[in-house]
N, C-alpha and C positions, 0 to 999 in steps of 0.2 A: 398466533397466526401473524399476517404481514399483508402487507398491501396487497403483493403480488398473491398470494394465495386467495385472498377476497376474492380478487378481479378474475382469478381462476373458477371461484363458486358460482363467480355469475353468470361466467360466461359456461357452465357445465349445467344451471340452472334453465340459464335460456334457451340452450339446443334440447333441454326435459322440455321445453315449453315451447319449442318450433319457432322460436323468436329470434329476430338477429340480435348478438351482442350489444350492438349500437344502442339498441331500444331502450336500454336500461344506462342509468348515471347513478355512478357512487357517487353519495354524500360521505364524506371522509367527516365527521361528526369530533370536532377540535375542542368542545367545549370543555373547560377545567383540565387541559392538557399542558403539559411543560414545553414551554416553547421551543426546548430541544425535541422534541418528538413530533411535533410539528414540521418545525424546519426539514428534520430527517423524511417526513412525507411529501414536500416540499420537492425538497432530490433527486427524490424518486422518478419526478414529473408530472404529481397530480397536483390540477388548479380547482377542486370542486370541494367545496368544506362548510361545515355546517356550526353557527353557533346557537347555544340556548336566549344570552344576553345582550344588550344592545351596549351593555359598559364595554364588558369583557372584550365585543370584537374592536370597539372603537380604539380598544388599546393594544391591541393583537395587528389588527390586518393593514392597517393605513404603513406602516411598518415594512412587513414584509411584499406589499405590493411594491414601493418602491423597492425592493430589493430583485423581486424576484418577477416584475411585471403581472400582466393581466392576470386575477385571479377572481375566481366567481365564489362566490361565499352567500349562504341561504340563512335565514332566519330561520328555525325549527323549533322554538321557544315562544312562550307567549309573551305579547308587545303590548303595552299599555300605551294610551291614546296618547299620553304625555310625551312620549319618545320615537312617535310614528314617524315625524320628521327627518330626526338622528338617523334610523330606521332606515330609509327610504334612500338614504345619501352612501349608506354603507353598503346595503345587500342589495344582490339582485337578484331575487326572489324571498317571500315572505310567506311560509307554509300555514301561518296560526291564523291565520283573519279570522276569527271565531262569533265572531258579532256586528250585531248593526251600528252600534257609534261608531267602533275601529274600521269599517267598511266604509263609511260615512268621513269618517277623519283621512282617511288613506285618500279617498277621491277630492275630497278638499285638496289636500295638497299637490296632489299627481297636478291637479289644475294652476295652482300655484308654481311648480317647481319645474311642469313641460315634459313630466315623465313619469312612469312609475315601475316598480318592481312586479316579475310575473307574481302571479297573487294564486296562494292553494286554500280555499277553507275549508278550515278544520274541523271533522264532522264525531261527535261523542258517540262511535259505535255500539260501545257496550253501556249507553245510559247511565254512565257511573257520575254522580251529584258535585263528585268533588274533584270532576276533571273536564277541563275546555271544549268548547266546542257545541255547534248545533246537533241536538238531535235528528234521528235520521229523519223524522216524520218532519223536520222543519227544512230538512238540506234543501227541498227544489225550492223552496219561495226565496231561501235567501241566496239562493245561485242564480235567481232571477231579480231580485233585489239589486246585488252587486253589478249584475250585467249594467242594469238600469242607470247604474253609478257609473259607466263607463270602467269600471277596473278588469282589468285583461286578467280574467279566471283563466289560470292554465289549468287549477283543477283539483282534486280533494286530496286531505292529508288522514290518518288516523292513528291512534296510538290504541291498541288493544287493552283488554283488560290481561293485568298479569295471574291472574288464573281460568283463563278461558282461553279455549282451543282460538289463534287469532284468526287461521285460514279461516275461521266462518266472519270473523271479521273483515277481512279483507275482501273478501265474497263481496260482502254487503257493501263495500264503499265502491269497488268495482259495477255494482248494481248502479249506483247512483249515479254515477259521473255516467254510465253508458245514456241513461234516459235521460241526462240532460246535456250529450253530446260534447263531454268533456273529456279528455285523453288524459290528461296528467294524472297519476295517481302517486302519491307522496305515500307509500307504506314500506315496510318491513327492516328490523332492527339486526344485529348482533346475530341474534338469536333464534330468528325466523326471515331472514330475507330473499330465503330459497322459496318459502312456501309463495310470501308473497310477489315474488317473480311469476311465477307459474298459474298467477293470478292476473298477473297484469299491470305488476308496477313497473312504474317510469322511474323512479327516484327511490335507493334504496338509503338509508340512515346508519352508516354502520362505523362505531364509534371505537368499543374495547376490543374488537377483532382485528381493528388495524392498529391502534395504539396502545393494548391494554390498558388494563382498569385504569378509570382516570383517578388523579389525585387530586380532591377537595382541597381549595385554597380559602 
């Protein structure tokens, strides 16, 4: 696939979904990619990218932003308290807020630094033990929580379980951000970003469709 043919899925997606084009931003997902394939997305004329790492972009983007000007670049990877700062200075937006220290630590510093990243948290749809994120029965207190912290909730992220149908996941985080009057929805990968449009994402994450497989460094 290519950039160009994405940007045709979504926008063939969102008239299935009676949605303008607009409504929907590809995250162009750069993480462990060769910075020639990169740059080649770069060309194209997309400014919207997505890292798992807080190393990785700080060695990546400071780079091509002087080269290539304004470029928006999202955390989609989980950020330990230690690096919220780094964090905060490079992306503008942060999809994982998954907890209360790092909600807590994020607002400390917004207070400190005069500013903060749109903030998505990260909700563990499918209850799976050994992946991030609040469970669904915990999302409104801590989307009331973070409010309370002043951090500007653009709104929920989720990452499905890989053997489970996701549209019932998506379903469900769509649920949640509606009762607590949140627009943004951070879903749909590679592999399902269709479904999840037709759901109602705002931000789709789509990484091997536009640069294939990435390569582990």
């Amino acid at each position: 696939m290519s950039l160009s043919e994405t940007n045709s899925r979504i926008e063939a997606a969102c008239i299935k979904a009676g949605r303008a084009a607009d409504t929907v931003k590809l995250i162009a997902v750069s993480k462990v990619q060769p910075l020639d394939r990169v740059q080649a997305v770069l060309d194209e004329g997309h400014r919207l990218f997505g890292e798992n790492r807080v190393q990785e972009a700080a060695g990546k983007w400071p780079g091509f932003r002087e080269r290539y000007g304004s470029i928006d670049v999202h955390l989609i990877g989980p950020l330990q308290s230690n690096k919220a700062r780094q964090a905060m200075e490079l992306f503008q937006a942060i999809h994982s807020v998954d907890r209360p220290k790092l909600a807590k630590t994020i607002a400390r510093l917004a207070q400190e630094i005069g500013k903060c990243p749109d903030i998505f948290l990260q909700v563990n749809t499918g209850e799976e033990p050994q992946k991030a994120g609040v469970l669904p029965t915990e999302a409104d207190a801590f989307v009331a929580e973070c409010r309370a912290l002043d951090l500007p909730v653009h709104g929920l992220m989720c990452i499905p379980p890989v053997d489970e149908e996701p549209s019932l996941h998506f379903a469900l985080l769509a649920k949640i951000a509606k009762r607590n009057d949140l627009t943004g929805l951070s879903m749909g990968m590679s592999s399902d970003f269709e479904s999840a449009i037709v759901l109602g994402a705002t931000h789709v994450r789509v990484g091997s469709a536009i640069f294939g497989e990435r390569q582990a460094t």
